[in-house]
C-alpha positions as MATLAB code, in Angstrom:
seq = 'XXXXXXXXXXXXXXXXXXXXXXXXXXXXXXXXXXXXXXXXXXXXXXXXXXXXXXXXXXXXXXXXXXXXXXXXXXXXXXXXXXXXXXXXXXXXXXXXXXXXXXXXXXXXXXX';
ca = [
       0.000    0.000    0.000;
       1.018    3.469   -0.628;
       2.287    5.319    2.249;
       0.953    9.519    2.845;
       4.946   10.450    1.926;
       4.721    8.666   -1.234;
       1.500   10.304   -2.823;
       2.342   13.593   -0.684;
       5.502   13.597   -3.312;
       4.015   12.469   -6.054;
       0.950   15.322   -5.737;
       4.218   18.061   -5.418;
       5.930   16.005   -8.478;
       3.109   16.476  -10.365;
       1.770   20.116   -9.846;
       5.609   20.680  -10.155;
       5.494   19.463  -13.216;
       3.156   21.906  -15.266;
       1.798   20.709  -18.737;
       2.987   17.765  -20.425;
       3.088   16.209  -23.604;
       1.081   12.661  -23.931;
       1.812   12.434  -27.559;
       3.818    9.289  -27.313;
       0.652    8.054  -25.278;
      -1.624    8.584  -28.103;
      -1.718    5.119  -29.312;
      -3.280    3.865  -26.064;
      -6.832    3.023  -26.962;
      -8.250    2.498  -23.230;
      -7.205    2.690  -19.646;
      -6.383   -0.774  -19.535;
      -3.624   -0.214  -21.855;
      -1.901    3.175  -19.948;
      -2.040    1.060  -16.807;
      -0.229   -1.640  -18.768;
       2.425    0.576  -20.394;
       2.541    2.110  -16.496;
       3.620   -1.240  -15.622;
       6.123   -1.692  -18.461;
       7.587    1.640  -17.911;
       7.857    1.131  -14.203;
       9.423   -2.660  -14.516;
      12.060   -0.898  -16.712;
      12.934    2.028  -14.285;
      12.691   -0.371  -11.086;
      12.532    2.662   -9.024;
       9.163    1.617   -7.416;
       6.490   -1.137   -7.204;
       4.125   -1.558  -10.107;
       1.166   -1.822   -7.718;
       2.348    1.447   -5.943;
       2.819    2.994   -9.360;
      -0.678    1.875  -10.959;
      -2.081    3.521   -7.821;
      -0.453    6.082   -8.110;
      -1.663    7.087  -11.212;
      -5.554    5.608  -10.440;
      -5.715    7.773   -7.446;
      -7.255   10.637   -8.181;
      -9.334    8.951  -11.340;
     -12.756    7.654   -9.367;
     -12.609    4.757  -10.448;
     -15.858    2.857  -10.213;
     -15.515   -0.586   -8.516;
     -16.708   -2.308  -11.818;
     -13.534   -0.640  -13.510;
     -11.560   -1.518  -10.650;
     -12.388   -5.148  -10.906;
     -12.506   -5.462  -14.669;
      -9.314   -3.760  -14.749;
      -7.588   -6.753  -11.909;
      -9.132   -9.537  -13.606;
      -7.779   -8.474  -16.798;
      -4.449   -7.948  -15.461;
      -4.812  -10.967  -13.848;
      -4.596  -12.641  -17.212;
      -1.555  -11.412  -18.303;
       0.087  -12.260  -15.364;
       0.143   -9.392  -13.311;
      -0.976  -10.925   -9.784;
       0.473   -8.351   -7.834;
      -1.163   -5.283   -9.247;
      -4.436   -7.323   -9.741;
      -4.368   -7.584   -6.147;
      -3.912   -4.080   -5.367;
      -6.714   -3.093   -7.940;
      -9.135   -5.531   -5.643;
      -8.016   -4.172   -2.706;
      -8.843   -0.603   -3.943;
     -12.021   -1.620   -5.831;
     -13.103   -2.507   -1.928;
     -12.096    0.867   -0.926;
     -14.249    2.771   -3.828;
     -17.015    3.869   -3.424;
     -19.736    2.353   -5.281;
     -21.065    5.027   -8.169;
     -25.351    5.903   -7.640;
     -27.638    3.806  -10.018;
     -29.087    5.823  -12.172;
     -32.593    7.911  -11.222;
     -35.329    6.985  -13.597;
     -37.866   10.061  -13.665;
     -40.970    9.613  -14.398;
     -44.045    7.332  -12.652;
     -43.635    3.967  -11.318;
     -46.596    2.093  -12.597;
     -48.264   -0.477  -10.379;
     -47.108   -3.841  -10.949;
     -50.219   -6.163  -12.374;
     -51.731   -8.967  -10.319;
];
């Protein structure tokens, strides 16, 4: 798990950082794919876990539990047991996203 130092820095790193250029990202169709490329990038730098890093980047993101848990078992697939289990573990955490209101009048069910 990610410790309050860790995303304390990374939240500095990153308003540090101003704009940046995701051209080389363009490619990336969905979010499973930038969490996969995080992973890539993150194996090849070994300067911190892949689970801490695909938080990292998740954390502000609101992700619903169903992504959460699509996201793990996909993962999961490839081979990526570690930050499967972290997705779980923060698809627990999430909070679950508000059905949707229907408007309108219920009409009485039929006998």
């Amino acid at each position: 798990m990610l410790d309050r130092a860790l995303v304390s820095q990374f939240r500095a790193l990153a308003a540090e950082g101003g704009e940046v250029d995701t051209s080389d990202l363009a490619p990336l169709g969905s979010e499973l794919e930038v969490l996969a490329w995080v992973i890539a990038e993150t194996r090849a730098r070994g300067e911190i876990n892949e689970a801490d890093a695909v938080e990292l980047v998740l954390l502000d993101t609101n992700s619903s539990r169903d992504e959460l848990r699509s996201w793990a078992q996909s993962l999961k697939r490839l081979g990526y047991v570690g930050v499967s289990n972290r997705l779980r573990l923060m698809a627990r955490r999430a909070k679950a996203k508000p059905l949707p209101v229907r408007l309108g009048r219920r009409r009485p069910r039929s006998a």
